[in-house]
N, C-alpha and C positions, 0 to 999 in steps of 0.2 A: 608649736612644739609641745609644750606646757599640758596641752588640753592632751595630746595624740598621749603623752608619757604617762599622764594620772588616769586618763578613762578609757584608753586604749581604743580599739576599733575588731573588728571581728578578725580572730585569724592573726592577730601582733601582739606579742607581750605587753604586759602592763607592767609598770613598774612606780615603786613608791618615791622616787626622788632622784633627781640630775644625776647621782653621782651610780647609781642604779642604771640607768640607761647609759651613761656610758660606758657602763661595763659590759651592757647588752650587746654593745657597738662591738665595744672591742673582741667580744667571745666573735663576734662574726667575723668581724675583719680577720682572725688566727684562722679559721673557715676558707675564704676566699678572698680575691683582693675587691676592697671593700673602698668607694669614695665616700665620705661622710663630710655632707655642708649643713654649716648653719647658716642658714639665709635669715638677712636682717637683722644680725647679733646685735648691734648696738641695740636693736630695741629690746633683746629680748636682756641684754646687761641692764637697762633701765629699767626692765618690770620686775627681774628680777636679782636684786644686789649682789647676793654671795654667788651668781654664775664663775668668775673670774676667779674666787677662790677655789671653788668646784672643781672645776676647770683646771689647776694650778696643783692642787692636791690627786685629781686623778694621774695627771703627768708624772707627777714625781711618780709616785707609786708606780704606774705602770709601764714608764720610757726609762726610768733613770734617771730621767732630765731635770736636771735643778735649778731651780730660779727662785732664789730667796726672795725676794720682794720683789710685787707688781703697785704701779701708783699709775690711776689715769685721770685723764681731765674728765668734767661732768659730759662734756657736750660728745668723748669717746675716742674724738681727734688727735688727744696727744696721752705718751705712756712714757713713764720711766720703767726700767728693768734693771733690777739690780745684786748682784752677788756680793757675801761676804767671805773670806777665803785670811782663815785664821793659822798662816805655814811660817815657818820658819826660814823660807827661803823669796827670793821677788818672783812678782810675778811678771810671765812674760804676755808680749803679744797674743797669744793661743789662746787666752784666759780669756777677751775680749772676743774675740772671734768665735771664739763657742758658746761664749751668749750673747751673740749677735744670732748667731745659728738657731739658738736655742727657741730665741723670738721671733723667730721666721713665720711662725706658724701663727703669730696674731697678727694678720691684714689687715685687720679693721683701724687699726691706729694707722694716719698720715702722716705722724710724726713719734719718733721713736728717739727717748733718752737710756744712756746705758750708764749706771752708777758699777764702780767695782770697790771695794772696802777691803784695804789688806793689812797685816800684821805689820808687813817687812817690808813693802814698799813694792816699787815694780822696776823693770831695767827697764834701759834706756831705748829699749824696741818698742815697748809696749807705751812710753810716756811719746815717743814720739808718733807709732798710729794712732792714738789717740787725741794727737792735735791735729794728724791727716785730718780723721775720719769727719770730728767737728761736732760730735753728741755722745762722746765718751769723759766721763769725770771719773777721773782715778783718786782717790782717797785712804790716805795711810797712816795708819795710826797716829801719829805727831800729828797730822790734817784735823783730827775729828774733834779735838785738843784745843786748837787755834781760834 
């Protein structure tokens, strides 16, 4: 992918860096509907390090979608996901659930940790999906302390 984005080929854009091409992606996909795969990511997370950040900062900017902090194992297998949510109020179950959702979109981890960091704590919905679900760790201010 690497080679096709910096030296192009006859008849396809060239563009100077990941975050460039993804936006190449995305003008098309507004175009028509568009699948867009990356085959073989782990490897290309491994040649190339900040892909995930890339990756991470083009989302925001251009989904909305927030996921404060990404952590994965070297070998690609396992990911923590994690939000901080600075409110005045608890939070509830939806909060885990929309970034569960939000994570949907990296396959490539076999195993997936969800961290959530809050002011004010969370209700009693959400402390108890999160013993369901069994990879959610909620953490609340008094927590971070201890």
């Amino acid at each position: 992918m690497s080679k096709a984005i910096f030296e192009g080929n006859e008849g396809f854009p060239v563009f100077n860096n990941f975050f460039d091409a993804l936006s190449g992606i995305y003008e098309l996909a507004q175009k028509e509907k568009l699948i867009f795969v990356i085959d073989e990511f782990s490897y290309l997370a491994q040649s190339e390090k900040s892909i995930l950040s890339i990756l991470q900062q083009f989302i925001d900017l251009k989904s909305q979608a927030e996921i404060d902090f990404i952590a994965h194992s070297e070998d690609m297998e396992q990911a923590i996901f994690g939000e901080c949510k600075w409110r005045n109020e608890l939070l509830d179950k939806g909060v885990i659930d929309e970034l569960m959702e939000k994570c949907k979109m990296f396959k490539q981890f076999k195993q997936k940790y969800y961290y959530l960091f809050s002011k004010s704590g969370f209700t009693v919905g959400a402390q108890e999906h999160a013993f369901k679900t069994g990879n959610v760790r909620l953490i609340d201010f008094k927590d971070m302390f201890e």
